[in-house]
C-alpha positions in Angstrom: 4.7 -22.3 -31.5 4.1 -24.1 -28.0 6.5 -23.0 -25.7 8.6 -26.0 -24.0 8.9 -26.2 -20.3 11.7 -27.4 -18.4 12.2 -28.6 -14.8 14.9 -28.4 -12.5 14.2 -31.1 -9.7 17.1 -31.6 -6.8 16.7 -34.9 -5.0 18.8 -37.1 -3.0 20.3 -40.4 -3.9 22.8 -42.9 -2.7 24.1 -40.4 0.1 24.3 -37.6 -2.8 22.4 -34.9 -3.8 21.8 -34.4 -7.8 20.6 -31.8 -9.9 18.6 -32.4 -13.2 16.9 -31.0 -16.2 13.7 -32.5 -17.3 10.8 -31.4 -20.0 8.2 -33.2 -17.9 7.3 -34.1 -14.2 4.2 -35.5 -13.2 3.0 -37.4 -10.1 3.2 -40.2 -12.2 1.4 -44.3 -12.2 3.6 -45.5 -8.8 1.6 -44.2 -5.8 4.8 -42.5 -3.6 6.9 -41.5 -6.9 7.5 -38.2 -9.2 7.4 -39.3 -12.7 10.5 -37.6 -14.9 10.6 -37.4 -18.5 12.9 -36.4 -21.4 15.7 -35.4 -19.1 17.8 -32.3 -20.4 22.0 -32.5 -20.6 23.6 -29.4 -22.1 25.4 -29.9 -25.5 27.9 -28.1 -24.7 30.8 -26.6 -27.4 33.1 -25.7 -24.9 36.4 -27.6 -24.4 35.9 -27.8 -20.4 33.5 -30.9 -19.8 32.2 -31.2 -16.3 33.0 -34.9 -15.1 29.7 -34.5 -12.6 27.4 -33.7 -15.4 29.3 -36.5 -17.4 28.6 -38.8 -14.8 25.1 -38.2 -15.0 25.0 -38.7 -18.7 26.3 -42.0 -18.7 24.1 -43.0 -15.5 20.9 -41.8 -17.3 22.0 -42.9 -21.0 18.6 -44.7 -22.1 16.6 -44.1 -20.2 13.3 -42.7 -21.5 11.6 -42.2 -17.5 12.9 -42.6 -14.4 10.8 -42.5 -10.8 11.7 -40.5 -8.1 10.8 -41.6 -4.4 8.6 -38.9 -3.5 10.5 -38.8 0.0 14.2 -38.0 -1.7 12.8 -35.2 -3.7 13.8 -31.8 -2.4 13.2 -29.4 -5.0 11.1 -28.8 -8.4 11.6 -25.6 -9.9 10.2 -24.6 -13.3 13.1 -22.8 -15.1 13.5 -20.5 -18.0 17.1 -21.7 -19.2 19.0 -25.4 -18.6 22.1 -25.0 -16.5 24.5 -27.6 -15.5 23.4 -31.2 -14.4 25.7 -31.9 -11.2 26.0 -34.3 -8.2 26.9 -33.0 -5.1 27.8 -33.9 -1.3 25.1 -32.8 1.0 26.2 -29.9 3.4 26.9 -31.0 6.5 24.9 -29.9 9.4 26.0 -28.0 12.6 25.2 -29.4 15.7 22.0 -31.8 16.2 19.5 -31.0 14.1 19.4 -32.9 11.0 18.3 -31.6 7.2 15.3 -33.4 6.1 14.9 -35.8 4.1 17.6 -38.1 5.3 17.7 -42.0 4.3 15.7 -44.2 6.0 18.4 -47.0 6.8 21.3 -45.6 8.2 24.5 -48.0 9.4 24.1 -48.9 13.1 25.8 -47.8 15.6 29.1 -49.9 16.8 28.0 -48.9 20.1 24.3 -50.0 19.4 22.8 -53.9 20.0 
């Protein structure tokens, strides 16, 4: 019996950083992207449904492969066990140093011309 892997890969979208289970990642055909395949949500058979995991369901309903900007990706880990697909805020930093990556376009400044 071949044994499945499964990928846990953190990256940042639309000002939001989200958490996902795939069975395969690769550097994939777009030069600059991770390839994602067969992503992972839990069936779960308890009576508490997580609305962030939910979320992600119904953004990711259909679709067989998605590509990842290399540049938003923060994380890949190679798991043993699934655990909950989420979407959370990024932490906010202290002072002025800022976590990398960060979007590329940011709004301007009102104070800017």
């Amino acid at each position: 019996m071949t044994e499945k892997r499964l990928y846990k890969i953190t990256f940042f979208s639309q000002g939001q950083v989200y958490e996902i289970y795939a069975r395969h990642v690769s550097q994939g055909g777009l030069y600059g992207f991770v390839e994602i395949e067969e992503l992972v949500f839990g069936e779960r058979t308890q009576v508490v449904v997580d609305p962030s995991e939910e979320r992600l369901k119904k953004e990711f309903e259909g679709v067989r492969r998605s590509y990842l900007p290399m540049h938003a990706v923060l994380r890949i880990d190679e798991v043993e066990k699934e655990g909950v697909a989420r979407i959370t805020e990024p932490a906010k930093s202290e002072g002025n140093v800022t976590p990398f990556p960060m979007s590329l376009y940011s709004p301007r400044d009102s104070d800017r011309s």
